[in-house]
MIMAR-577520 format. One record per residue (C-alpha): residue in one letter; z, y, x. Coordinates in steps of 0.2 Angstrom, whole numbers, padded with zeros to 4 digits, always signed. Layout:
% MIMAR-577520
aZYX/...
***
This chain:
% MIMAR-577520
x-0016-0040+0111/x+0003-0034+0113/x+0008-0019+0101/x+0018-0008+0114/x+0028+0009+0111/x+0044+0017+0108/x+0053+0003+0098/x+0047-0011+0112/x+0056+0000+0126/x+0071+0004+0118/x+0074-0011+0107/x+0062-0026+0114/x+0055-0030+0098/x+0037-0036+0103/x+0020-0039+0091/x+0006-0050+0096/x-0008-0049+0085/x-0024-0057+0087/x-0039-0058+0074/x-0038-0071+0062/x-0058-0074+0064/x-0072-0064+0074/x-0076-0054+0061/x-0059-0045+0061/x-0059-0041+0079/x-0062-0022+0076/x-0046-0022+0066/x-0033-0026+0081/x-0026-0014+0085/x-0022-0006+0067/x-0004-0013+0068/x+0011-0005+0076/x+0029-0003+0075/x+0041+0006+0066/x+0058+0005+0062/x+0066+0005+0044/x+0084+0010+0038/x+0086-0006+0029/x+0102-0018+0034/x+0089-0036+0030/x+0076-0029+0043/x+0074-0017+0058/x+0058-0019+0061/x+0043-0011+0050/x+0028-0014+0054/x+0015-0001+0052/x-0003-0001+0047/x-0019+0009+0050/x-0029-0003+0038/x-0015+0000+0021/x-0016+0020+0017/x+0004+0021+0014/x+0012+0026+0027/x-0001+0032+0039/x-0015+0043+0034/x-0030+0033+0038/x-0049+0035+0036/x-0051+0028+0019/x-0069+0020+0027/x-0058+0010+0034/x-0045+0005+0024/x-0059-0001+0012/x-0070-0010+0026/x-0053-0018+0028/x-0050-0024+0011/x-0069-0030+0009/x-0067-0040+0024/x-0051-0048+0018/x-0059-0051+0002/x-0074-0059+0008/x-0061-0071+0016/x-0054-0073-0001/x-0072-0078-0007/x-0074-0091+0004/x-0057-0100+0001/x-0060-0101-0018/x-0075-0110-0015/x-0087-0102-0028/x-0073-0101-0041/x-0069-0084-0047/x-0047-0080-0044/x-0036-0070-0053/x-0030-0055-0039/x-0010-0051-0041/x-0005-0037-0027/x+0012-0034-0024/x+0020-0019-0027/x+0022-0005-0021/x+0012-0006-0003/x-0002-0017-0010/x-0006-0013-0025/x-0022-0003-0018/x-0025-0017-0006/x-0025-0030-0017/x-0038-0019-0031/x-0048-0016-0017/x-0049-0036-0011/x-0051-0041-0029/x-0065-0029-0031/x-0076-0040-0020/x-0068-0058-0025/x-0076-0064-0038/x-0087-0078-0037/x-0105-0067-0035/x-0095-0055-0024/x-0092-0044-0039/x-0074-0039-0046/x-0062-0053-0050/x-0047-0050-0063/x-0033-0040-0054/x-0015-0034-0059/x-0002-0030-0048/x+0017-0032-0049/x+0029-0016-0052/x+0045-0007-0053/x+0039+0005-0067/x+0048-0001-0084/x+0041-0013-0094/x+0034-0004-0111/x+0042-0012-0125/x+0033-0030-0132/x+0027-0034-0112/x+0031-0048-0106/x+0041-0049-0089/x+0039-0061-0077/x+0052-0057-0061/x+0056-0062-0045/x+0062-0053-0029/x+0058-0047-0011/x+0074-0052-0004/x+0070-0041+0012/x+0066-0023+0002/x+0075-0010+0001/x+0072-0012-0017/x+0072-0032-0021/x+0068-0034-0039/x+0052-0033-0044/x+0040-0039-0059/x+0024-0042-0069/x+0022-0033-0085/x+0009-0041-0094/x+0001-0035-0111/x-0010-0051-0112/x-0009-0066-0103/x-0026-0072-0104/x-0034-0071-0087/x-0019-0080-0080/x-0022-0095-0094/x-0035-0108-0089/x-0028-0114-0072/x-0043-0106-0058/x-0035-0102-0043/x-0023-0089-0042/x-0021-0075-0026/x-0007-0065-0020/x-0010-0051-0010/x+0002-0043+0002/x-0001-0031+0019/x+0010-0040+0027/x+0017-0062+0027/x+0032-0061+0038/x+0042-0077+0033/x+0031-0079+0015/x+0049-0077+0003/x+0043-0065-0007/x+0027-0076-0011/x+0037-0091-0013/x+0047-0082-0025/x+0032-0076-0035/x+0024-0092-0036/x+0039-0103-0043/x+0040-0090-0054/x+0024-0087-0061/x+0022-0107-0061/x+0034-0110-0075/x+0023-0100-0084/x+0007-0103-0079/x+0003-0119-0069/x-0011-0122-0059/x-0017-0133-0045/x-0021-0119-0032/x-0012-0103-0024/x-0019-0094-0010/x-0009-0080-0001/x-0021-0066+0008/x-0014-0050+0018/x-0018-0039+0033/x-0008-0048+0046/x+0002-0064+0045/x+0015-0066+0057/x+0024-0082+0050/x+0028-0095+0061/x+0019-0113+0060/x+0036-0120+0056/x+0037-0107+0042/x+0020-0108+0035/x+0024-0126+0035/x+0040-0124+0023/x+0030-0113+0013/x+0017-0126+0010/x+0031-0138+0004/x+0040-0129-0007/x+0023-0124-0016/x+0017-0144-0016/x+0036-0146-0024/x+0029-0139-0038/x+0016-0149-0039/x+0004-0137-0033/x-0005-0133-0014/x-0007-0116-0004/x-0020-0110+0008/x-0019-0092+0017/x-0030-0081+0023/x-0028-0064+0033/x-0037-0051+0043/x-0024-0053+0057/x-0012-0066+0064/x+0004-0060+0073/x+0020-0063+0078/x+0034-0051+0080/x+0047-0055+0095/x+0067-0049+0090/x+0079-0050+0102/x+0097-0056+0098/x+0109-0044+0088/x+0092-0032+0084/x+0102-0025+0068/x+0115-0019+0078/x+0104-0013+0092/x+0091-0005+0080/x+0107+0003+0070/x+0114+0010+0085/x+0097+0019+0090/x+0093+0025+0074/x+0111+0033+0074/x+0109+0041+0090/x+0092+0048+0086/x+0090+0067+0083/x+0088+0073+0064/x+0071+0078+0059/x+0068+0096+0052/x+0072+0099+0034/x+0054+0109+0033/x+0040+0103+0043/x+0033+0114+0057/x+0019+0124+0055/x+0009+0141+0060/x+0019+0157+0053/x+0006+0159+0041/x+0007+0163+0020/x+0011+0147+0008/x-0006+0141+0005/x-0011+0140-0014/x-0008+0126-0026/x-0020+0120-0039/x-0015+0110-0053/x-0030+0102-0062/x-0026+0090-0076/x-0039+0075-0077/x-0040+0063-0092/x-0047+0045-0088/x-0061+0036-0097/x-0054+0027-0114/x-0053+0009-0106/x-0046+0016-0089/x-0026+0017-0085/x-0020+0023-0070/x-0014+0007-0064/x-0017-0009-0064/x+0000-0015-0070/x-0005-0022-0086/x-0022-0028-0081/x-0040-0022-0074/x-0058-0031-0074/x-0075-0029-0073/x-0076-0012-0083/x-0062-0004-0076/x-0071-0007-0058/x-0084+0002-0065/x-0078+0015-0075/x-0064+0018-0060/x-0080+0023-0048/x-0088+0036-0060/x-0073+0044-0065/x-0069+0046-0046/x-0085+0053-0042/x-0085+0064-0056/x-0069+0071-0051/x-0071+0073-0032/x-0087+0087-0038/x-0075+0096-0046/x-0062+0098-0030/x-0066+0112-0017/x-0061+0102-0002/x-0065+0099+0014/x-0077+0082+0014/x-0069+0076+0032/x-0055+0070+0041/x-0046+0088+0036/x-0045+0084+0020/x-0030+0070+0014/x-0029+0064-0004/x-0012+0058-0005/x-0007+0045-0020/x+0010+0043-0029/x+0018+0024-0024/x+0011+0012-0035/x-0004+0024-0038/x-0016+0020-0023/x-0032+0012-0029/x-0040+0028-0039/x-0034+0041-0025/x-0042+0028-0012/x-0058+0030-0024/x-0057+0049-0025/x-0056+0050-0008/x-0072+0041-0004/x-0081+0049-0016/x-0078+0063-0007/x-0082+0055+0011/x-0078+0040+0022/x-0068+0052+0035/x-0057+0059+0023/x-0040+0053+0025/x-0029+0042+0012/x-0009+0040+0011/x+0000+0037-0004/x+0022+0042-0006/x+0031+0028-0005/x+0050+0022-0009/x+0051+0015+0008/x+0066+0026+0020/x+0058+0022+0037/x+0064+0032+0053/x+0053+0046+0059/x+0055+0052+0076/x+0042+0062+0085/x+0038+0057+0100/x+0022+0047+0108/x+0020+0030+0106/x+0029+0030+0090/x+0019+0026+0071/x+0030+0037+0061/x+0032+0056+0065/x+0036+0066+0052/x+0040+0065+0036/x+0043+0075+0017/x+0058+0068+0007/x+0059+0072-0012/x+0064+0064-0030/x+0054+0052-0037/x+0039+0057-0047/x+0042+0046-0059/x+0063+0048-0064/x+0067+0059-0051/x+0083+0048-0051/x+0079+0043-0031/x+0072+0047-0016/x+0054+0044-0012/x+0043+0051+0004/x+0027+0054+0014/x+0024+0049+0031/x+0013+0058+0042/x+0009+0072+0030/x+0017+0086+0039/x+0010+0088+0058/x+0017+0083+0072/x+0023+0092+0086/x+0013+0079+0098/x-0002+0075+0087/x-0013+0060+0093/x-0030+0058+0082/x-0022+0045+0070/x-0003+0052+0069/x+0001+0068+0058/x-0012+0076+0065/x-0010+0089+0051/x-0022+0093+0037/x-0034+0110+0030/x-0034+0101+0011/x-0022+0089+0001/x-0025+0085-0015/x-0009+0073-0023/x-0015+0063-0036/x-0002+0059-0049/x+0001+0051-0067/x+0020+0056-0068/x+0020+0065-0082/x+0035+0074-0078/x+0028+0092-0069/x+0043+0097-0063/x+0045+0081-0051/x+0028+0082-0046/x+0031+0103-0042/x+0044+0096-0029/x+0030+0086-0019/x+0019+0100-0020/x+0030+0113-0013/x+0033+0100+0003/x+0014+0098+0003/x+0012+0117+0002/x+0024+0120+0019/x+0014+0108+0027/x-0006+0110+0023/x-0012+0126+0032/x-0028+0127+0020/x-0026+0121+0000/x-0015+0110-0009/x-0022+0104-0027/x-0012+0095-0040/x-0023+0080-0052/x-0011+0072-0063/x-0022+0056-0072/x-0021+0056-0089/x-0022+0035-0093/x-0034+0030-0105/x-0031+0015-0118/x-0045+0007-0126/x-0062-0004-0124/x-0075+0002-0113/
***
């Protein structure tokens, strides 16, 4: 099928996308276009399946990821992986995927990468993604046992659009840890054969191969001097409102609930997570979601900070598979609301974590043409934080507050350390 919409019309940039394999069929149309103030890339592509920049079902993004990891399954062959998602739009994917990749279909080790600061003692392996607005990225281990031992190692992304960043990761992490066998698994992979050829050399270079697998293939179309095209059209486009639009109704209240984690369970999986931290992330989710006094439906939006996506996306399915699932994000994509355009609205604010820059969230505050799946608008959002900064976080809240016409309640995670 063709992705069609506001940035086909006025810039010609086109996506194909097709399923990968039968089974992903009901996933086709979970991709669209956006565009991103970034002067590498115009184009951003938009998912339904991710829970970042669209508030989704979190049913879905979770049928998603357990599709994709059954995928992953059945290319290790009856080997049980190591799972690295890349930071920041996949680290709840790739949790998700390793949750189900393991060779008896039960939780395989996972970590993700990060742009958090490394605590001190870790150990740093960097790379970049040459394309991001932010480039540099790295894994902070605490222990590098799961990656000893050689069995095949995964990289998880939403998206494979020339496979760089995955090229990067890999000859970096192979000078470390060699191994035989890589396999790269995302949503969509729009990389050309040409380029999933080159990719496939310079991993055999190393002495190593590389299989993929994905939910999705695709291929996006740019016309000649898009830069300067998409430049020019985001220039020309009309400023969105400082404060979203809603009712002429009182500021609805804010709750702030503080929620301390199991011993063995961090926020995060930046340092690490296995079979224990599955487990004990699932209980602490459901005991949590009894305690919120929210809407258990599509109302209701629990909205993650960045990296922190995995343990909102469980929250939020403890509560039901129709509430919705987003998380803030660093990413400055172009809102602009109109029909046949992914991003609508959109909440700026510093940073949770420094509040030395800018992060935002998409879709949160409701459109003035809502559709069923964008910025439809929400009774309940519950932000789920481990900044430990209040202050920061109260900036996000307020924003949240102006835009949520029922409640708006604050859990900041406190990380556990220690066995199970």
């Amino acid at each position: 099928m063709t992705a069609d919409g506001f940035v086909a019309s006025r810039l010609g940039i086109g996506l194909d996308v097709r399923p990968a394999f039968p089974g992903a069929a009901r996933f086709a149309d979970a991709v669209e276009i956006g565009l991103r103030r970034n002067p590498r890339r115009a184009q951003l592509l938009v998912s339904r399946l991710l829970g970042k920049h669209i508030p989704v079902p979190v049913g879905r993004v979770l049928a998603a990821a357990n599709e994709l990891g059954g995928q992953v399954r059945e290319a290790c062959a009856g080997r049980t992986p190591v799972v690295i998602g890349f930071a920041e739009t996949a680290t709840g994917l790739g949790h998700a995927v390793a949750a189900v990749s393991a060779a008896d279909g039960g939780p395989a080790p996972y970590l993700h990468t990060t742009r958090r600061p490394a605590p001190p003692g870790a150990l740093a392996v960097r790379f970049s993604e040459d394309h991001s607005h932010a480039t540099d990225q790295a894994l902070i281990l605490l222990d590098d046992a799961d990656l000893r031992g050689g069995r095949p190692l995964v990289l998880v992304d939403d998206e494979l659009t020339t496979g760089a960043t995955a090229v990067n990761a890999i000859r970096a992490l192979h000078r470390a840890w060699p191994r035989e066998r890589y396999l790269l698994a995302s949503l969509i992979d729009c990389r050309s054969e040409r380029r999933r050829a080159e990719v496939a050399q310079a991993v055999s270079d190393l002495g190593a191969s590389v299989a993929s697998v994905s939910l999705l293939d695709g291929a996006v179309r740019l016309p000649t001097d898009v830069l300067a095209a998409a430049r020019d059209l985001i220039d020309a486009l009309p400023a969105p409102p400082g404060r979203p639009q809603v009712p002429a109704v009182p500021q609805v209240p804010v709750s702030w609930l503080d929620a301390p984690l199991p011993p063995c369970l961090p926020a995060t999986a930046r340092h690490g997570w296995g079979p224990a931290q599955e487990r004990a992330a699932a209980g602490a989710m459901a005991l949590l979601a009894r305690t919120l006094p929210v809407n258990r439906d599509r109302r209701t939006l629990v909205l993650g900070d960045e990296e922190l996506m995995y343990l909102p996306q469980l929250l939020a399915r403890a509560l039901g598979p129709g509430v919705r699932t987003s998380t803030t994000t660093r990413t400055p994509a172009v809102c602009h609301d109109v029909p046949g355009y992914p991003l609508r609205t959109a909440l700026a604010f510093a940073a949770t974590e420094d509040g030395a820059r800018p992060a935002y969230a998409y879709n949160v505050a409701p459109s003035g043409h809502p559709e069923p799946g964008n910025a439809p608008g929400f009774l309940d959002i519950v932000l789920v934080t481990d900044a430990v900064a209040r202050p920061n976080v109260a900036e996000v809240a307020a924003g949240l507050r102006r835009s949520a016409t029922g409640s708006v309640h604050v859990v900041t995670l406190g990380s556990g350390s220690g066995p199970c």
